[in-house]
C-alpha positions in Angstrom: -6.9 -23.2 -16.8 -5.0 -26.2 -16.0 -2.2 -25.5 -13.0 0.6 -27.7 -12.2 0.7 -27.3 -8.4 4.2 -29.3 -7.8 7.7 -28.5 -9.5 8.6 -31.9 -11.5 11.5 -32.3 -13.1 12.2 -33.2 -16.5 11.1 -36.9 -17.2 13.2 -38.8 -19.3 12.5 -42.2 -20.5 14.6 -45.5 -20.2 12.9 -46.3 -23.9 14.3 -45.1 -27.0 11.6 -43.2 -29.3 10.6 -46.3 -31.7 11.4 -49.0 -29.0 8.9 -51.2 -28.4 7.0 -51.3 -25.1 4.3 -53.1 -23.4 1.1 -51.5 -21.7 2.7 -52.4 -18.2 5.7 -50.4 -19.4 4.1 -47.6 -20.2 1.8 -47.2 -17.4 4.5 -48.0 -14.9 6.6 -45.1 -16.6 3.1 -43.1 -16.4 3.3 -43.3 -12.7 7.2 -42.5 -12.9 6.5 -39.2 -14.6 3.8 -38.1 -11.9 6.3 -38.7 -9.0 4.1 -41.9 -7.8 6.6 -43.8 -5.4 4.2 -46.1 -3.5 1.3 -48.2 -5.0 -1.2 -50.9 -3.1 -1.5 -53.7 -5.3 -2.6 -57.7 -5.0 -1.0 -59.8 -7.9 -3.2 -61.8 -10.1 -3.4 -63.3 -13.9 -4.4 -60.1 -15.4 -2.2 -57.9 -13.6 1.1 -60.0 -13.5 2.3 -57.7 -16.4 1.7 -54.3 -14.4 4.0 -56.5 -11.8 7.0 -57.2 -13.7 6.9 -53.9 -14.8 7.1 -52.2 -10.8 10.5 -54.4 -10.6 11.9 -52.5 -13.4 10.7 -49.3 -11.9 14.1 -46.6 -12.7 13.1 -44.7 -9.1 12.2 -47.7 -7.3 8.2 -47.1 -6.8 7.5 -49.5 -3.7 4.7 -52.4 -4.2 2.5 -52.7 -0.8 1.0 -55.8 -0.8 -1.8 -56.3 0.8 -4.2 -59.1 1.3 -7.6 -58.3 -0.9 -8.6 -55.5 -3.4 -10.5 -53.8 -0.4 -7.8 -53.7 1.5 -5.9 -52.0 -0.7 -8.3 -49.1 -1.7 -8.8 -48.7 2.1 -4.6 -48.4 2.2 -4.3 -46.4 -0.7 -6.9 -43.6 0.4 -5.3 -43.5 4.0 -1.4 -43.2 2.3 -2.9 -40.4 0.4 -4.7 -38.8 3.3 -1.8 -39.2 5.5 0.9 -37.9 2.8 -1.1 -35.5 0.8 0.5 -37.9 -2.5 -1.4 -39.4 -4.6 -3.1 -43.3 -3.5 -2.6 -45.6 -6.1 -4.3 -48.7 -6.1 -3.8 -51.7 -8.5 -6.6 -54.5 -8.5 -6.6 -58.1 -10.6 -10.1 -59.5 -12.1 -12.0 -61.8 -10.8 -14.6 -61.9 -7.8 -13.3 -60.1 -5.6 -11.7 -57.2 -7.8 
């Protein structure tokens, strides 16, 4: 059986119900609703969506940049080691995601 292990409080939504929202909204509000508050990401054409999106974050989830995609999975596995919270790690395309 499936377990929450941390208390979260009730989520609500800055959309309305039949609002239209993007994919960078919804993932953004995706990582809102599992108390994410830090993320490692490096901007790039395909993920200048996900970007916007993090400004607009309603509890202010704080964008580490860092300076290649390796980088950042190497940040994101330490913050969660460190923290016991969950390492989130955004990449682009390209060569070097």
């Amino acid at each position: 059986a499936y377990e929450i292990k941390r208390p979260r409080a009730q989520f609500v939504s800055k959309f309305a119900d039949d609002e239209p929202r993007k994919g960078a909204d919804i993932l953004v509000e995706a990582l809102e609703r599992e108390g994410v508050n830090c993320v490692f990401a490096y901007p790039g054409g395909a993920s200048m969506e996900i970007h916007q999106s993090l400004t607009k974050s309603v509890t202010g989830i704080r964008n580490v940049l860092c300076r290649h995609e390796q980088g950042e999975v190497f940040a994101a596995e330490g913050f969660a080691k460190a923290t016991g919270q969950v390492g989130v790690c955004i990449a682009t395309s390209g060569p070097g995601a």
